[in-house]
C-alpha positions in Angstrom: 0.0 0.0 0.0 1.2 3.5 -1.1 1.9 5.7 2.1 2.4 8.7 0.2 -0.2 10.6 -1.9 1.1 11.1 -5.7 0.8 14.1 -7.2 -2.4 15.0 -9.2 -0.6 15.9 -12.0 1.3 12.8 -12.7 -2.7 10.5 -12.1 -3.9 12.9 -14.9 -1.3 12.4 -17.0 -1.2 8.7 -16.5 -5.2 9.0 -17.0 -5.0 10.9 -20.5 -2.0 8.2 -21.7 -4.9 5.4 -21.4 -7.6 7.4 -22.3 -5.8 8.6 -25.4 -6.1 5.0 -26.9 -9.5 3.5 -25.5 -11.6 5.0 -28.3 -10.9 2.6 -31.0 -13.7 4.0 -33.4 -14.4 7.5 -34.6 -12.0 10.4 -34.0 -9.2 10.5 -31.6 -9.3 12.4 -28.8 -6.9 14.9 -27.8 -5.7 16.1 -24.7 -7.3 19.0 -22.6 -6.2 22.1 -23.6 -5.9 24.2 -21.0 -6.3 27.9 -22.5 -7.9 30.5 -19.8 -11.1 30.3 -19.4 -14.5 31.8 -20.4 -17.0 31.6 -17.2 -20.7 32.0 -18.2 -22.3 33.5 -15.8 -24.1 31.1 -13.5 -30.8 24.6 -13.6 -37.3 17.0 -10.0 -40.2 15.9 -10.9 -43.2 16.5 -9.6 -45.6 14.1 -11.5 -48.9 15.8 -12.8 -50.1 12.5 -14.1 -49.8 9.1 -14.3 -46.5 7.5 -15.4 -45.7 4.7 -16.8 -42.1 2.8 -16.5 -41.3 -0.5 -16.2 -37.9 -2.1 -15.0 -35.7 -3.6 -17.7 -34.2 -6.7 -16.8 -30.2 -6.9 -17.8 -28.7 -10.3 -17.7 -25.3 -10.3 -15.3 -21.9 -9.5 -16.7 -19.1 -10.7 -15.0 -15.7 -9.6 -17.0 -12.0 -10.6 -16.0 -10.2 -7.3 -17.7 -6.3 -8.3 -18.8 -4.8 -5.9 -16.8 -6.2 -4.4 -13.7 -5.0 -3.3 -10.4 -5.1 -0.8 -6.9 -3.0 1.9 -6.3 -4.3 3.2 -3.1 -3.2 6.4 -1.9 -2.8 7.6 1.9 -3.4 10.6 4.1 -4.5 11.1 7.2 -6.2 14.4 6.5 -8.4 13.1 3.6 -11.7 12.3 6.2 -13.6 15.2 4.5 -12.5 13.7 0.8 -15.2 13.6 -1.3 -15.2 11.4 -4.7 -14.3 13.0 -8.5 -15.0 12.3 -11.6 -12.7 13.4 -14.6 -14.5 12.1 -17.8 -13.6 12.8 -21.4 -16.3 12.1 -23.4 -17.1 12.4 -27.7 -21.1 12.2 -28.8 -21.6 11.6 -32.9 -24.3 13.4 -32.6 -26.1 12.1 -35.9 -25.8 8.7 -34.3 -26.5 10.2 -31.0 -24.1 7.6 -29.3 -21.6 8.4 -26.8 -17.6 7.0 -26.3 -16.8 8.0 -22.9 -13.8 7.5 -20.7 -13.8 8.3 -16.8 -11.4 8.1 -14.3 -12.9 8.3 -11.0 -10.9 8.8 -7.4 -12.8 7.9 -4.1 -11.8 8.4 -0.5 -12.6 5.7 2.3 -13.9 8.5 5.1 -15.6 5.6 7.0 -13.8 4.2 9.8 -13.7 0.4 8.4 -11.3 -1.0 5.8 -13.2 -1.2 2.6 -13.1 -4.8 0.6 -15.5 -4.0 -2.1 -16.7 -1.0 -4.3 -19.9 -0.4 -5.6 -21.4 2.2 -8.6 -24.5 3.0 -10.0 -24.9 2.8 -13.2 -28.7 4.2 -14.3 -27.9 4.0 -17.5 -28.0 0.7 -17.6 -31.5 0.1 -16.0 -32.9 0.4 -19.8 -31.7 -2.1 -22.0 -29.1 -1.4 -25.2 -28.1 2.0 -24.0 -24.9 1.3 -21.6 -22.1 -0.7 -23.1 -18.7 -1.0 -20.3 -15.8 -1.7 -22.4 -13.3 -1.5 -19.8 -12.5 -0.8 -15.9 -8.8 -0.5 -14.8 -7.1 0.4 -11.8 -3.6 1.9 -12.3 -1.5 -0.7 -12.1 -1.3 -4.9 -13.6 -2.8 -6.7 -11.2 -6.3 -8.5 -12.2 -9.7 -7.9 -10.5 -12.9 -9.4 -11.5 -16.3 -7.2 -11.2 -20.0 -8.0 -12.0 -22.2 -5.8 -13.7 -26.1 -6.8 -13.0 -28.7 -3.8 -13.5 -27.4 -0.9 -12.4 -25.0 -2.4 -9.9 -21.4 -2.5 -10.5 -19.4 -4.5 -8.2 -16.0 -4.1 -7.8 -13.8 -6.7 -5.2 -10.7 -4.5 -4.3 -7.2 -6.7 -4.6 -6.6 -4.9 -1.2 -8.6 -3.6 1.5 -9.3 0.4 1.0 -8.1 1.4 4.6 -9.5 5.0 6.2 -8.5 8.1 4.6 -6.9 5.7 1.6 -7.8 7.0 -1.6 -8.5 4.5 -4.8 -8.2 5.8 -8.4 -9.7 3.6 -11.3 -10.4 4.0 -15.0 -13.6 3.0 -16.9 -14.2 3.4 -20.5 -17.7 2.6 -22.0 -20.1 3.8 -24.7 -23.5 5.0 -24.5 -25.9 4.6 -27.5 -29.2 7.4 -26.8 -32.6 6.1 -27.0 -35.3 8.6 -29.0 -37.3 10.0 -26.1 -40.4 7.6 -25.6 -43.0 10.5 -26.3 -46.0 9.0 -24.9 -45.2 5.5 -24.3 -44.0 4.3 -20.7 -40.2 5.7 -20.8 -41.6 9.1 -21.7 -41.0 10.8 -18.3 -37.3 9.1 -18.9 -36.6 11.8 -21.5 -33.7 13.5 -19.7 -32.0 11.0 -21.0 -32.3 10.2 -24.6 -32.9 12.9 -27.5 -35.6 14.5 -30.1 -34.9 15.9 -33.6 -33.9 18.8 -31.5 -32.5 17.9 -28.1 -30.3 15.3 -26.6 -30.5 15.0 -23.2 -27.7 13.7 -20.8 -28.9 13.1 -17.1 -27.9 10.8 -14.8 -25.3 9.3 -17.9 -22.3 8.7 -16.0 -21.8 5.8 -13.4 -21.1 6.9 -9.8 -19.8 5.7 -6.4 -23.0 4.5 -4.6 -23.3 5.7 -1.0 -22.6 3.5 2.0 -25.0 3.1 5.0 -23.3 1.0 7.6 -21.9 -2.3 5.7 -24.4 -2.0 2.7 -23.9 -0.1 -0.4 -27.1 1.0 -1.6 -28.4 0.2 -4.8 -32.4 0.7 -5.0 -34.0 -2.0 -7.1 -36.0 0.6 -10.3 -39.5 1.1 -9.8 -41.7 2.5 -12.1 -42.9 4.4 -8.9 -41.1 7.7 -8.1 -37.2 8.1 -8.3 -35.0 5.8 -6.5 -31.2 7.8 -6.6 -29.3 8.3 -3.7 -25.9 10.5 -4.2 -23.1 12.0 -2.5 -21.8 15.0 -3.7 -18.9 15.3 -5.7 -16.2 17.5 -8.0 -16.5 16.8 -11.6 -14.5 18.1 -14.8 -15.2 17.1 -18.1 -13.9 17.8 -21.7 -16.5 17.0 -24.0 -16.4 16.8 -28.1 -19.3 16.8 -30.6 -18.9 15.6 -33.7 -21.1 14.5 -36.8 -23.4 18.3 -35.9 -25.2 20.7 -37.4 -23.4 24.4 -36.4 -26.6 25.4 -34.7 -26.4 23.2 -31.1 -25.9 25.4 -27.9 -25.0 22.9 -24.9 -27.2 24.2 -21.6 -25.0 23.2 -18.9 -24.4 24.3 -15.2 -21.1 25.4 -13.2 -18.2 26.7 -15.7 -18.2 26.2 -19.2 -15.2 26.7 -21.4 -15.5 26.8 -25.1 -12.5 25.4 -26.4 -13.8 25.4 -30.2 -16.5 24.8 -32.1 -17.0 21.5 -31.4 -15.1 20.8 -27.8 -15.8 22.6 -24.5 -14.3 21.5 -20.5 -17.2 21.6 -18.7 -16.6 21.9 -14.4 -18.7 21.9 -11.5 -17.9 21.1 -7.6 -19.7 20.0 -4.8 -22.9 18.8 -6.2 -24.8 15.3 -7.1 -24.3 14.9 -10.8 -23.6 16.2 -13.5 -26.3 16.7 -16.3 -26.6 18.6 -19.6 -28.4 19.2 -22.4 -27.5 20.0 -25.9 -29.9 21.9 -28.3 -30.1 22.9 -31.9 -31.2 26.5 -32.3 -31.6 27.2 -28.5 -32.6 30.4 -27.9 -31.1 31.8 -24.4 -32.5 34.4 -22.4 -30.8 35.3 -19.0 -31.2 37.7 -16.1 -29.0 38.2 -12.5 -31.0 38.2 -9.2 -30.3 40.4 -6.3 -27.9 38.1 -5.1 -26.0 37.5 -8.4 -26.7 34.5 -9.2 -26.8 34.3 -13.2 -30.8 32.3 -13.9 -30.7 31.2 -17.8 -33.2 29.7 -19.8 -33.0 27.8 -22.9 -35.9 27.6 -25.2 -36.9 27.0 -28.5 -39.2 28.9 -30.8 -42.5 27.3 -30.3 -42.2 28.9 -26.5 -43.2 32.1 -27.9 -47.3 31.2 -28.5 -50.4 33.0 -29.9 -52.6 35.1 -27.2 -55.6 37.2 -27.5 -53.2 40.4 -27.0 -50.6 38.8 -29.4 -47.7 36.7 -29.2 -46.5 35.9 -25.9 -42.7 34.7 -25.5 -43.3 31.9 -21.9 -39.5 31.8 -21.9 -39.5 35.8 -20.8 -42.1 34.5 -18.1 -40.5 31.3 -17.0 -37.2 33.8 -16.2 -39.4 35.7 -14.6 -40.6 33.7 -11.9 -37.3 31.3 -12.0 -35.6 34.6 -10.7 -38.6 35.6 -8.6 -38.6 31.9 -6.7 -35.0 31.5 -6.3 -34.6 35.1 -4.6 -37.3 34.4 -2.7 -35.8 30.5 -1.7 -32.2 32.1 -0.9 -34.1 34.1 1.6 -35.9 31.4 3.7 -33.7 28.6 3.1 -29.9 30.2 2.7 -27.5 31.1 -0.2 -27.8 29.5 -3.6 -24.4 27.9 -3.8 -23.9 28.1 -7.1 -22.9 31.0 -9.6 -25.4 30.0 -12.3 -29.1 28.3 -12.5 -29.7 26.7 -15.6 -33.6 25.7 -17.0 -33.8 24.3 -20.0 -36.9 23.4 -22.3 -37.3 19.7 -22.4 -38.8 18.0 -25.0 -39.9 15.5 -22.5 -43.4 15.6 -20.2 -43.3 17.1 -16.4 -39.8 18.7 -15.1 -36.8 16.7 -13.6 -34.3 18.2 -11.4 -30.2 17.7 -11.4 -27.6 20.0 -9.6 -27.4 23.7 -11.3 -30.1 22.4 -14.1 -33.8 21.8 -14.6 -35.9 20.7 -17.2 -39.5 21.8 -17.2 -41.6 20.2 -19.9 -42.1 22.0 -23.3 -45.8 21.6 -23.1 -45.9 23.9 -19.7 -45.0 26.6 -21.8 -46.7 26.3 -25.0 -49.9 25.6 -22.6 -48.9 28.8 -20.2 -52.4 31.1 -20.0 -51.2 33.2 -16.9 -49.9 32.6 -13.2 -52.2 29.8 -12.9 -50.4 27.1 -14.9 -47.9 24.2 -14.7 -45.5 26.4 -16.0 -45.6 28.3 -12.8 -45.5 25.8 -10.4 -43.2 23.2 -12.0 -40.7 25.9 -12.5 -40.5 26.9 -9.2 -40.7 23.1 -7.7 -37.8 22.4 -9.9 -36.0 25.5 -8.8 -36.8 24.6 -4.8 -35.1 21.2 -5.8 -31.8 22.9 -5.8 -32.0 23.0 -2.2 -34.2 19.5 -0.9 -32.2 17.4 -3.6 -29.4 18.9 -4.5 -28.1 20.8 -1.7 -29.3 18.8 1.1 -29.5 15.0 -0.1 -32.0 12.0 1.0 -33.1 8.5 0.0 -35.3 9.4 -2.8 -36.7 5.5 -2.6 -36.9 5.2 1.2 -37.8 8.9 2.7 -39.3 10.2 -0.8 -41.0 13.2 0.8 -38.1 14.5 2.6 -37.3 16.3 -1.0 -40.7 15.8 -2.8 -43.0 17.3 0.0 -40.6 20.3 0.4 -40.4 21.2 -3.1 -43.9 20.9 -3.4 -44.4 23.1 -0.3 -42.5 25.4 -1.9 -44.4 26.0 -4.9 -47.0 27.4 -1.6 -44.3 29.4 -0.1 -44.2 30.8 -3.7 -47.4 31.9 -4.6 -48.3 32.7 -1.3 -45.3 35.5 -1.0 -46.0 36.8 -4.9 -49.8 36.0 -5.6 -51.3 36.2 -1.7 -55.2 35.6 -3.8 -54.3 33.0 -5.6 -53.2 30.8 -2.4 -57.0 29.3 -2.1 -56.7 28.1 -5.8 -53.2 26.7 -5.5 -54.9 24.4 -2.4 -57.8 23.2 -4.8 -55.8 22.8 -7.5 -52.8 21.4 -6.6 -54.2 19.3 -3.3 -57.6 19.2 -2.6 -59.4 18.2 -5.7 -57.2 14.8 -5.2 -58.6 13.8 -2.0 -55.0 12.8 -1.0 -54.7 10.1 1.5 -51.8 7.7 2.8 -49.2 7.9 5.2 -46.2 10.7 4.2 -43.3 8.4 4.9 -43.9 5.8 3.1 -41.6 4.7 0.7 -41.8 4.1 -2.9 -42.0 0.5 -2.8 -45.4 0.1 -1.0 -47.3 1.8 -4.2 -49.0 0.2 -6.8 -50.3 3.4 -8.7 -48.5 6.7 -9.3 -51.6 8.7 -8.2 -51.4 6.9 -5.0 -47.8 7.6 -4.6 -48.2 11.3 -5.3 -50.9 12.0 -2.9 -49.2 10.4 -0.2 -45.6 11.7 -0.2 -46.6 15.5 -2.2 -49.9 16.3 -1.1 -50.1 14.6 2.4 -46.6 15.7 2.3 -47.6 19.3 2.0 -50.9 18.8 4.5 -48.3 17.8 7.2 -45.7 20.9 6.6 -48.6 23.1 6.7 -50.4 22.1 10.2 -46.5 21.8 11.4 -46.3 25.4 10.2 -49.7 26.2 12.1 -47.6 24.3 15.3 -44.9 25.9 15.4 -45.5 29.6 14.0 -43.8 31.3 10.8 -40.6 32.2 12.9 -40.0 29.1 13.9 -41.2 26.8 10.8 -38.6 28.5 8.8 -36.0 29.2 11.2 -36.6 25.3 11.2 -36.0 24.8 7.1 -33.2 27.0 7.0 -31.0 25.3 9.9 -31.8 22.2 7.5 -30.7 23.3 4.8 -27.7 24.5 6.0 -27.1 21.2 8.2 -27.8 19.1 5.4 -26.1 20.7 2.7 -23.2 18.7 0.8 -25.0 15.2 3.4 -27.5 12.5 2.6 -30.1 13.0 5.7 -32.5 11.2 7.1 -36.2 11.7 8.8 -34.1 12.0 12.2 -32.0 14.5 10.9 -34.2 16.5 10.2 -36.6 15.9 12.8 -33.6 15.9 15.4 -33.4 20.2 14.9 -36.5 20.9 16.9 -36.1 20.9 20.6 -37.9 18.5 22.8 -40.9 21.3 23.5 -41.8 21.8 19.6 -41.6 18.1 19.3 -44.0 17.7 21.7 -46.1 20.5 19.6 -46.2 19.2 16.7 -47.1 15.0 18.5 -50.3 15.2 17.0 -49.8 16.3 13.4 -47.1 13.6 13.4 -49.8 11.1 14.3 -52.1 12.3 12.1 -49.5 11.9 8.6 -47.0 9.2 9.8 -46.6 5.7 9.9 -43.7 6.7 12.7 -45.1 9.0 14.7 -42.8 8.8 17.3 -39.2 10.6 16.9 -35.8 10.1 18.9 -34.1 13.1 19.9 -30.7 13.0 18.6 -27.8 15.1 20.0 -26.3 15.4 16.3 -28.6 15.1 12.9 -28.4 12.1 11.7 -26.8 11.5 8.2 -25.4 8.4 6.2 -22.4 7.1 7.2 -20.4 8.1 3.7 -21.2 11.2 3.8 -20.6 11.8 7.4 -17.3 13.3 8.6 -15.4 10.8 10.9 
């Protein structure tokens, strides 16, 4: 075992000599050029009907590559290490297929030796779209690993000791499928492309957290989302080839145009890493108060016919992006990011990733004023960057700790800007649906979609109102925002959170915990609670 750390430098260098010869069809790709760069100014889904997706079943691969091994590097101080991803990556884009190469170094911040590693690879929940070509560790020794689903599984040659870092290379392809418009992976569609839009969300395969001695890897549902991430650094260089000259990539955190067709692509401390890449987007942007850059890519069928004229619902949709996130930095804490990214998808419904959102193209060729989808899944997306992205739970197991939030906050919304409109946001969004269920549930005990959504959202939002009612304004926020800022860059947990009232408000807000959980009763924690990788030592 290496006792001394070895230089970045030299990894990356070692990492770009492999890379340089993995891609064995189409162009060769050529190192990172590293000229200074350009920094744009600094994008969850809230289902509004039924969906449809079905798990794909993958048979297991088990591969013995030629050459594999560990190096593992050392140092004491690494217990708040967090994993990266450096991925060099080349889409044809008339093919819409991807040849991707990723090194990815993890840190063992647990206090136990590590004999295994696991990723998640969602890609490869859908059949024919994730192909692994390769995974190598630096050096010549061999290691086996099994690829079943989206569960990689990786035996380590040597134990991964505490504060021991691990560096490993995978190459792989991915071939797009056409977005399912209409049919059961339709909802799936940040992920897959149109005549006008390719989608990459959730594309690249990540450590999986750790929660005691288990690595989690949530069987897929077709009933709510199932991810559970740790944050992480990522920097990408990225090449198009095979294009028209009209795509515009929407993508958070820095983004450095290196020429017409290549770009390095960086963000830090997030979940993922998503994108989208457009022909003929048309961008719109504006700065809140706070200077947080809010773009919007659209194309032209956002701008729609009115009875006064033509209205543009991209000019609207930055509107109220700006409007919720000002409003979101002032109850929950700081935006952490420089940039917030929406993007027009081609897909139904909104879906949320870490500086992006996609909210569905039909919201805003449907928009007819403040009472629309287009409102509300804009800013549900937008509260995402904090109950997903900045604070992180079990999206399988405690669904609502993101869902009911975000959903609350679409309230919180048009409550502050729109005060007469709150008694229509209740019928409309909650009431009409005769919600019932118990809030934290998890997505496994569902059969139907409708039942799942008025459980988790709109029981979900009952219960964060009458704790509101408990607890008083002051309180009830002063309560979200030491939450948020608790929980940001963790995984939490119902305890957590729960854990951050005192013993007196707990005993407040007994009977509206009766009334809306399974779990009524809460254990007072000294410390919130959060999952052991992404705890500090």
């Amino acid at each position: 075992m290496a006792s001394m750390r070895i230089s970045r430098v030299i990894s990356s260098l070692i990492f770009l000599l492999l890379t340089a010869c993995a891609f064995t069809q189409g162009a060769e790709l050529t190192p990172i050029p590293t000229p200074s760069p350009v920094i744009l100014p600094q994008g969850t889904p809230v289902p509004t009907r039924a969906r449809e997706m079905h798990p794909i079943e993958t048979p297991d691969q088990t591969i013995t590559p030629t050459e594999a091994a560990a190096t593992l590097l050392c140092d004491p101080t690494a217990g708040n290490a967090i994993p990266e991803y450096i991925v060099r990556a080349e889409l044809n884009y008339a093919k819409r297929a991807l040849q991707v190469a990723q090194e990815i170094t993890y840190t063992n911040v647990s206090n136990k030796p590590l004999n295994t590693l696991v990723l998640n690879v969602k890609p490869n929940a859908q059949a024919g779209i994730f192909s692994l070509q390769s995974l190598n560790f630096i050096d010549g020794q061999s290691v086996e690993y099994k690829l079943a689903g989206q569960r990689l599984e990786i035996p380590l040659p040597e134990a991964l000791e505490p504060d021991c870092s691990l560096e490993f290379n995978l190459t792989f392809n991915l071939r797009l499928p056409p977005i399912d418009v209409g049919g059961i992976h339709a909802y799936q569609g940040y992920l897959g492309y149109s005549d006008r839009q390719t989608n990459l969300g959730q594309w690249l395969p990540v450590v999986a957290v750790k929660q005691g001695d288990i690595w989690i890897s949530h069987d897929e549902t077709p009933i709510g989302e199932q991810e559970l991430l740790d944050i992480a650094n990522w920097k990408l260089n990225f090449r198009i080839t095979d294009a028209p000259d009209t795509l515009r990539i929407a993508a958070p955190g820095t983004v450095e145009k290196v020429s017409d067709s290549e770009w390095n692509l960086s963000l830090s401390n997030v979940r993922d890493y998503s994108l989208s890449i457009g022909e003929n987007y048309r961008l719109l942007q504006q700065a809140t108060t706070s200077n947080v850059s809010v773009e919007i890519y659209t194309f032209d069928d956002a701008i729609i016919s009115s009875n006064t004229g033509s209205m543009d619902t991209a000019a609207y949709a930055l509107n109220t992006a700006v409007k919720s996130l000002s409003l979101y930095e002032s109850l929950y804490g700081a935006y952490p990011l420089q940039r917030l990214v929406m993007v027009q998808g081609d897909f139904p419904d909104g879906m949320e990733f870490s500086g992006i959102v996609f909210v569905g193209g039909e919201y805003f060729r449907g928009l007819s004023g403040v009472e629309s989808y287009l409102t509300l899944i804009s800013v549900h997306e937008i509260a995402h960057q904090w109950w997903y992205s900045q604070v992180g739970n079990d999206q399988a197991i405690h669904p609502w700790l993101d869902e009911a939030l975000a959903t609350y906050s679409e309230f919180v919304f048009i409550e502050k800007f729109y005060p007469t409109l709150t008694d229509w946001w209740w019928d409309f969004r909650v009431n009409r649906l005769l919600p019932q269920g118990f809030v934290d549930s998890t997505v496994y005990e569902f059969t139907t979609r409708r039942a799942y959504i008025n459980a988790i959202y709109l029981r979900g939002v009952l219960m964060l109102h009458d704790l509101r009612k408990d607890l008083g304004d002051d309180v009830f926020f002063g309560w979200l925002n030491r939450y948020a800022a608790t929980g940001t860059g963790q995984v939490m947990s119902p305890d957590g959170f729960w854990s951050l009232l005192t013993p007196e408000q707990l005993e407040r807000t007994l009977a509206t915990r009766e009334r809306y959980l399974k779990q009524p009763q809460i254990i007072t924690l000294a410390t919130p609670v959060c999952l052991e990788a992404t705890c500090t030592p």
